[in-house]
N, C-alpha and C positions, 0 to 999 in steps of 0.2 A: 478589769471592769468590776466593781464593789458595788452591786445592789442590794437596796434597804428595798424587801417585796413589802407592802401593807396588807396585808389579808384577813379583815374579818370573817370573809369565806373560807375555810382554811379546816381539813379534816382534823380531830381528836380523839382521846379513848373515849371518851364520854358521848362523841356523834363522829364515828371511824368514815362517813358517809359524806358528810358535810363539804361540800367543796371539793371532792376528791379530783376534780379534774385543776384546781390551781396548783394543787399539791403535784399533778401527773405533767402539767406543763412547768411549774418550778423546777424540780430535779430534771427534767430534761435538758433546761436554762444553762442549770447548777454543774451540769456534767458535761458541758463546753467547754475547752480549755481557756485560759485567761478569764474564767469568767468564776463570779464567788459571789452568793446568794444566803443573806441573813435575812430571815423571815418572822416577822413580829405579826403576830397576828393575836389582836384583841379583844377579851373577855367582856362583854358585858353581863356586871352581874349588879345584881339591887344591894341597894344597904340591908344590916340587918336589921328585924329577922328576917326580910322576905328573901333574902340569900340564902336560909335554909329549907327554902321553899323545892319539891323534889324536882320541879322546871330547873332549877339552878343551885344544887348543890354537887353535881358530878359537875357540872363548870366550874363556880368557885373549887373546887380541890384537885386541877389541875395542876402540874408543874408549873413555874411560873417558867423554867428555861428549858430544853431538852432538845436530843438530835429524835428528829421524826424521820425514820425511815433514810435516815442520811440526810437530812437538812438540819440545819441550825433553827430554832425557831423556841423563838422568847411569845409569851402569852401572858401579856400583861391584862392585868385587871380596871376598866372601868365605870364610870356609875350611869346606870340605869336604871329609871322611875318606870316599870309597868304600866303602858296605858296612856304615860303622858309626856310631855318632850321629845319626841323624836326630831323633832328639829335643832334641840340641844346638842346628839348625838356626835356632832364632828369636832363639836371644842371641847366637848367631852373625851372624847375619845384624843383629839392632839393634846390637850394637857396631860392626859397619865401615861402617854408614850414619850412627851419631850424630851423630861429626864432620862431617861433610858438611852434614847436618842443619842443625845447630845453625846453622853460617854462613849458610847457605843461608836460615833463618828471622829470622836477627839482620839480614841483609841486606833482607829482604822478608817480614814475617812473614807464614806461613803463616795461616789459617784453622780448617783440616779435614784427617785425614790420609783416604785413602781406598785400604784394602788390595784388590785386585782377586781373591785367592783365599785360602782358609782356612787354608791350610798350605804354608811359614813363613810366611807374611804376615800372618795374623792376628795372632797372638801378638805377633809381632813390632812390629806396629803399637800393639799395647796397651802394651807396654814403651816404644818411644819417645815415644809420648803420653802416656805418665803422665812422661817425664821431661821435656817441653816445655810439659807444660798444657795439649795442644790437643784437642780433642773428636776422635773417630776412629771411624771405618765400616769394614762388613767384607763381600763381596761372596763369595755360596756358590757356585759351581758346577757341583758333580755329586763326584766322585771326591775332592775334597778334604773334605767331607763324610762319604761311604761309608769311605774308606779311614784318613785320617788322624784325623779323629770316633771312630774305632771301635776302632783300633790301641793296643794298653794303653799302649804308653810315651810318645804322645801327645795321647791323648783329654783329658786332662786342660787341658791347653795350650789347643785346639781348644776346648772348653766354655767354657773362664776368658774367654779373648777375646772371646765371642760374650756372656757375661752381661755384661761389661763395658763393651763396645763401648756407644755412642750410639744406634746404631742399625746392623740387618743387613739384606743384600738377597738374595736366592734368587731364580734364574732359572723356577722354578718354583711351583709351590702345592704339587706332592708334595713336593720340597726341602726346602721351607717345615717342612713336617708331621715330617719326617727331625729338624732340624735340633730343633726344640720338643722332639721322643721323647728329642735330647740332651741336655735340660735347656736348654734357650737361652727367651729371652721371646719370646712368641709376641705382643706387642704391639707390641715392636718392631721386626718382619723384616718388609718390605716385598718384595712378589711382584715382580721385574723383568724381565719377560720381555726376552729378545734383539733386536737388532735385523737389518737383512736389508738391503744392497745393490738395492733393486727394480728398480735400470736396467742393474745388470751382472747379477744374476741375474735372466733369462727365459726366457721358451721361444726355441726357435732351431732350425734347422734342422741333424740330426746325421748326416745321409745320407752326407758328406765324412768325416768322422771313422770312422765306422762302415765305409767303404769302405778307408779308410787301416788301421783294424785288421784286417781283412777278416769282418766281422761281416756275415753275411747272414739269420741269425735274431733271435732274442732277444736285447737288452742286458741284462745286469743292472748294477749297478754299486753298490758301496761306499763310502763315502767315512768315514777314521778311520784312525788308527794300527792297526796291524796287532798289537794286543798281545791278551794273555785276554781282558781285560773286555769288549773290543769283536766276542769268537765272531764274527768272519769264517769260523772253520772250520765252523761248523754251514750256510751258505750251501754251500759246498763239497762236505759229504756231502751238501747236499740237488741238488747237480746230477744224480745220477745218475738222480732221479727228473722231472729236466727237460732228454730230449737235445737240444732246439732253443735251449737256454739258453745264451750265453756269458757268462762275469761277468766285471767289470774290477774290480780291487782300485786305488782308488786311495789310497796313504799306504803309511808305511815305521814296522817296526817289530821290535821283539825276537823277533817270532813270524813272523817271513816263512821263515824254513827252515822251521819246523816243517810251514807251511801248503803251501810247496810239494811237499815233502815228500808230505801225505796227498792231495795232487791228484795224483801220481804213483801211488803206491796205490791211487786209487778209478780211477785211469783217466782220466780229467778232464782233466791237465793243459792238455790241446790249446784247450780248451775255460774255462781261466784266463789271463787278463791281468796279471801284475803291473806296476801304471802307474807304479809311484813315489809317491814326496811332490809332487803337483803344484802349482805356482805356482796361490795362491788366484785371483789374476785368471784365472788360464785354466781353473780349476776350472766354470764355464760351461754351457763346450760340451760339455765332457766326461757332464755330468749332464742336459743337454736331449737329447743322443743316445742316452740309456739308455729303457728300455720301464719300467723300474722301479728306485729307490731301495733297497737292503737293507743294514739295521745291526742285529744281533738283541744291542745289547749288552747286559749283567748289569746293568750301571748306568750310569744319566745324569743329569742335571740337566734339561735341555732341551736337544739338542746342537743346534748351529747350523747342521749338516749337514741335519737336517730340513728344514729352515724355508728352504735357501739349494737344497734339492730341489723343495718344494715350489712356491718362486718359479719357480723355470723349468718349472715346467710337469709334473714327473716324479714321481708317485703314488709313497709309503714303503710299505714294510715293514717292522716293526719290532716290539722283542718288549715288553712291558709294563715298561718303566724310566721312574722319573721321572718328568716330564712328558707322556707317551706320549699317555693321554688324555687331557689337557687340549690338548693339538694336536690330534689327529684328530678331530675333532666330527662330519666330514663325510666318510660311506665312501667321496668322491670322491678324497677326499685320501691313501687308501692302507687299509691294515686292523693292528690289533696281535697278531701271533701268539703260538704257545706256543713256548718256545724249544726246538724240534728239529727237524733236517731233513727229517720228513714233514710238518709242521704249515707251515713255511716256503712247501716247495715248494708244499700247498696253498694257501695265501694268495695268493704269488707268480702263481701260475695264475689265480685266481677275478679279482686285480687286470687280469690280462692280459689276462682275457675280457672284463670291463666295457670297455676301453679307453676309459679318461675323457675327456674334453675337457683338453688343456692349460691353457687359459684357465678352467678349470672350478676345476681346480686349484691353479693360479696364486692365484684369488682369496681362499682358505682362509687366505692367509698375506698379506691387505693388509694390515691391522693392525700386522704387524711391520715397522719402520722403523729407522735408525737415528737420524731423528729426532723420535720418539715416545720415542725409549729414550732421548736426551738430554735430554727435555723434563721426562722421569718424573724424572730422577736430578738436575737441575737441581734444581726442586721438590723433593725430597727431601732434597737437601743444604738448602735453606737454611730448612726445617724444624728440623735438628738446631742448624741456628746458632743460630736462634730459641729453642729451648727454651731 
């Protein structure tokens, strides 16, 4: 089996963070027997100058070919207007992979293409499969979904790909349900949950950490880009209603002025962490030394932040997105609140009080593996061959 993966999501040196979970389910794929994964995953970058722009010059000067961590993976470069076309995005994005493509398939023929997000990748994927012949997959998310699904000047795109596609995957059963209300077949989206690290995410001991930030009460801790969708700021107002509470933000994003900003305002700030974009391996310890997990985002898919909190041992909080309850089964595993700062700090508190077993916790999320999720996707690919 010779899959062509499409991944604009897809980690780099330049964002080692990006995507790390298609890169963590690819090599799982990759290290199947019979099974051989060439990973193209492409660069949008502007013409120049605004390629020398510092948003996009560790992009442009990426390799264009190299083994990532044992994967093959070509990062071809296409053209991106700042601000305008996004709707362009998928012919953009199939014309400067075609040629590559094509050799690359004349060389070795492909198989399967297999898009790892909805937008550009889907479409995209539909476009170069219909000019190769080859059957194609289309992998949903959370936000590629909500966002580009819904957007007038690209819902259409986003639909077309998904009727046409072979076969879809959603990280979740809510997803799922999203994706059908878009007109997609609902017979052929398969549920694919995430998978989870279980020997680098565990519980662990966060006494040293929590000493080094000087946390003598409460942890809280976030983990997610620091943008709207992910209301880190309703955590924030909700401190004021918990003074033994410290929160650590970890991740980096277009909303960290504005955030520090209102922790300033509420008085708080003494009492916020901003940790950065933290290296996924060390993301860890960082989450076994918290008292508790909180992400109250609008929308998600399944985020993988759950599932890699839940492994270490560290009880969520979280507002009703997505896959929300279909994870928490078990109110050991955390609770799903109302998205506002009194409703939060409630939860947050009642989680506090129970203080679960880590190992209680832990076990909520043994199911999730990353090789259970190669096994599912494996099996599932050679479904679509077969048809």
């Amino acid at each position: 089996m010779r899959i062509f993966t499409l991944a604009t999501l897809f980690p780099n040196a330049a964002r080692p963070n990006f995507g790390i979970f298609v890169e963590r389910q690819t090599a799982a794929l990759a290290a199947r027997a019979g099974v051989e994964v060439t990973v193209i995953s492409p660069q949008a970058v502007p013409p120049w100058p605004l390629s020398r722009h510092s948003r996009y010059r560790a992009i442009a000067a990426l390799p264009a070919h190299e083994s990532w961590h044992g994967l093959d993976v070509h990062r071809p470069r296409f053209m991106h207007v700042p601000g305008i076309g996004s709707h362009w995005q998928p012919q953009l994005l199939a014309r400067a992979v075609l040629p590559m493509v094509r050799r690359l398939h004349r060389e070795q023929p492909f198989d399967l293409i297999d898009a790892e997000f909805f937008y550009p990748d889907g479409p995209a994927a539909r476009i170069i499969a219909q000019e190769l012949g080859l059957p194609y997959s289309v992998k949903a998310r959370g936000a590629d979904i909500h966002h580009w699904g819904n957007a007038a000047r690209t819902r259409e795109a986003v639909v077309q790909a998904g009727r046409d596609a072979n076969g879809l995957l959603a990280v979740s059963a809510a997803l799922k349900a999203d994706m059908v209300a878009l007109g997609m077949p609902a017979d052929r989206i398969m549920v694919h949950y995430t998978g989870c690290d279980q020997q680098r995410f565990a519980p662990q001991d966060g006494s040293a950490l929590r000493q080094q930030l000087g946390i003598t009460g409460q942890m809280l801790i976030s983990v997610g880009a620091l943008i709207p969708r992910k209301r880190q700021n309703l955590i924030i107002e909700a401190l004021p209603l918990m003074p033994d509470a410290t929160l650590v933000l970890a991740g980096a994003g277009e909303a960290e002025a504005e955030f520090r900003a209102l922790a300033v305002r509420l008085g708080v700030d003494s009492r916020v962490t901003f940790a950065g974009s933290l290296p996924h391996d060390d993301l860890p310890r960082w989450i076994a030394a918290a008292d508790v997990m909180v992400l109250p985002s609008k929308s998600e898919g399944l985020a993988n932040a759950w599932v890699e909190s839940l492994a270490c041992g560290t009880p969520i909080v979280i507002c009703d997105a997505g896959g929300a309850a279909e994870l928490l089964t078990d109110p050991v595993a955390g609770l799903i609140a109302d998205a506002h700062p009194a409703a939060l700090a409630d939860a947050i508190g009642r989680v506090l009080a129970a203080r679960p077993d880590p190992a209680a916790v832990r076990a909520c999320v043994a199911r999730f593996s990353w090789d259970r999720n190669a096994d599912e996707l494996h099996r599932y690919f050679e479904r679509i061959l077969a048809a």
